[in-house]
C-alpha positions in Angstrom: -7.4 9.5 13.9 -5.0 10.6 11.3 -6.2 11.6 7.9 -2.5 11.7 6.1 -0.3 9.2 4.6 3.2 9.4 2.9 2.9 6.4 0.8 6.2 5.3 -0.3 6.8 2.9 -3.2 9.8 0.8 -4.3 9.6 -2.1 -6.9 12.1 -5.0 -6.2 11.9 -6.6 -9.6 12.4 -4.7 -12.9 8.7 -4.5 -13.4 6.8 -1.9 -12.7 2.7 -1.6 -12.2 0.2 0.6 -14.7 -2.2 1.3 -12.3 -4.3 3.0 -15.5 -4.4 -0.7 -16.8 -7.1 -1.5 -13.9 -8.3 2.7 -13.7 -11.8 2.0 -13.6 -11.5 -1.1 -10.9 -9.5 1.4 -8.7 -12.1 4.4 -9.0 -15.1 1.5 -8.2 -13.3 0.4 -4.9 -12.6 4.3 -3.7 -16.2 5.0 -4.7 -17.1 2.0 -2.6 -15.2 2.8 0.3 -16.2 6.4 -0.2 -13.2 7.9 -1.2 -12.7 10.9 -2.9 -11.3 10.3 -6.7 -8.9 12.7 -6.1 -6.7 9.7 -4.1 -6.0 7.9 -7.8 -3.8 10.7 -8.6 -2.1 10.1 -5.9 -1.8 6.6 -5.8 -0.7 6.5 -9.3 2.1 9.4 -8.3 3.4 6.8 -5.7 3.5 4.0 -7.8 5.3 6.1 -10.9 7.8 8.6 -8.6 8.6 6.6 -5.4 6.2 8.6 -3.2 3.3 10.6 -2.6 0.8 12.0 0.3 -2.5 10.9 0.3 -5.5 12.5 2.3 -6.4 8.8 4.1 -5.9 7.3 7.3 -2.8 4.7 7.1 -4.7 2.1 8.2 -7.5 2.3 5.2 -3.8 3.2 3.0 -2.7 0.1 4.0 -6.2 -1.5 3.5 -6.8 0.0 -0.3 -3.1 -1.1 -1.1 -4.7 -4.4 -0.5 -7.5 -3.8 -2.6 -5.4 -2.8 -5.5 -2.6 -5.8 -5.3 -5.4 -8.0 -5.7 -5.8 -6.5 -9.5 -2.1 -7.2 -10.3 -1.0 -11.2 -9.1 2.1 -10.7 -10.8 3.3 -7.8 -8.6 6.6 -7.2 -6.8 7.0 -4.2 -4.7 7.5 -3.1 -1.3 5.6 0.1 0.0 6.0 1.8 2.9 2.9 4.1 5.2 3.9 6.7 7.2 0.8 8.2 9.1 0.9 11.5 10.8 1.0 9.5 14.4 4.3 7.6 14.4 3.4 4.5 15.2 0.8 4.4 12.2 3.5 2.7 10.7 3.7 -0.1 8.1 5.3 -2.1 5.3 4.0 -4.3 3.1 6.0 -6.7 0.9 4.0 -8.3 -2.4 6.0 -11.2 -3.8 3.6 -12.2 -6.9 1.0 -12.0 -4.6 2.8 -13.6 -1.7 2.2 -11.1 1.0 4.2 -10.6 4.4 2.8 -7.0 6.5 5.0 -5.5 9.3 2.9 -2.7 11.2 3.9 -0.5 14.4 0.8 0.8 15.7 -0.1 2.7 18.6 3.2 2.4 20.7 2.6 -1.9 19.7 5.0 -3.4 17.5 3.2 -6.6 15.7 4.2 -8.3 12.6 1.5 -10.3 10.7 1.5 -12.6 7.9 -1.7 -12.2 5.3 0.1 -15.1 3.1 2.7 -17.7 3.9 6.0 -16.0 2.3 9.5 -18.2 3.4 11.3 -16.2 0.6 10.8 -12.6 1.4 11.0 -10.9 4.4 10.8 -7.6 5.9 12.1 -5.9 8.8 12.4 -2.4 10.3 
């Protein structure tokens, strides 16, 4: 298992998202999951400069990036995991909550679709 992620950020509107709006939220779900604090710092690095590493297994990455889109519906980004492994590999693409999640993992290409998206696509 893998305990390192390069989390890579890019908005596609001209939006951007505060993740210190919804702070508290974001600490209760990594307190939850039993994460370490330390990982806001990093999320919130991502989400401001592009990129960041984070201490977490790509898969849970991908699963807390989840977590926290839920807290903004008006989102637009695409972000990228890169797992020390590389096939822990994915994309997600958040179209005001429309979601559409590309993964490579463990040698397996499969593409999956949390939401219905016909606009926006993404491929590798």
């Amino acid at each position: 298992m893998s305990f390192y992620t390069e989390l890579q950020v890019r908005y596609t509107d001209f939006d951007t998202i505060d993740l210190s709006t919804e702070k508290q939220k974001i600490l209760e779900i990594l307190t939850e999951d039993s994460i370490h604090e330390d990982v806001y710092d990093a999320l919130v690095d991502a989400f401001t400069n592009g990129h960041a590493g984070l201490r977490i297994d790509s898969v849970y990455c991908l699963e807390l990036i989840e977590k926290i889109t839920a807290l903004f519906p008006n989102a637009n980004f695409e972000c990228r995991g890169l797992g020390e492994e590389y096939f822990y590999t994915w994309i997600l693409c958040v179209v005001k909550m429309a979601r559409s999640f590309l993964a490579a993992s463990l040698g397996k290409p499969k593409i999956l679709l949390y939401k219905d998206n016909p606009i926006h696509f993404c491929t590798f």
